[in-house]
C-alpha positions, 0 to 999 in steps of 0.5 A: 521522546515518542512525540519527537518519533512520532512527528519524524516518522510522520515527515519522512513517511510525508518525503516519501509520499512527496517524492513517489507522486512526483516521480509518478507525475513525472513518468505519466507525463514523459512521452514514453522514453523510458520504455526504450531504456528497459532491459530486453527482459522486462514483460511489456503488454502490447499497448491497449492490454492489461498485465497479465493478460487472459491467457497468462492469468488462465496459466497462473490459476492452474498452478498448484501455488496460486490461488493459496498465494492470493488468498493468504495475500488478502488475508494478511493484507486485512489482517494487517490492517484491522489490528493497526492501531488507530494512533488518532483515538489512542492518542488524544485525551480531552482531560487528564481524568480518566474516562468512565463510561456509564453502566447501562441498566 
């Protein structure tokens, strides 16, 4: 049963990422329509800058919440990703006895 889970999680995490390049591409490619459609809200950079800018970044670093926000950010992010579980080494088995390792004296 948890090989069944396994190969469908696999599938749709494959769809997704298929559906996500392909909508990635095709936005990269449009001639830039869908910047009309946006609502009047939605921050846009003036072409040729980055998001946030200079002065905006200057503004979030003097904010009380930022730099813990960011620093618990990678935090989680790196933890996260050091206690995944490697399912490729877990998972395979070259024979059904089980592994010894020999002492080094």
């Amino acid at each position: 049963m948890e090989r069944r889970h396994c190969a469908l999680d696999r599938t749709v995490l494959a769809l997704v990422g298929l559906v996500l390049l392909l909508g990635g591409t095709w936005l990269a490619l449009t001639d830039g329509s869908l910047a009309t459609r946006l609502p009047s809200w939605w921050p846009a950079p003036p072409p040729g800058s980055v998001f946030p800018d200079r002065q905006r970044l200057a503004e979030l670093r003097t904010e009380g919440w930022w730099t813990p926000l960011v620093i618990a950010g990678a935090v989680v992010s790196e933890a996260e990703a050091a206690t995944a579980p490697c399912t490729v080494h877990t998972r395979v088995r070259f024979s059904h006895r089980p592994h010894r390792v020999p002492h080094v004296r």
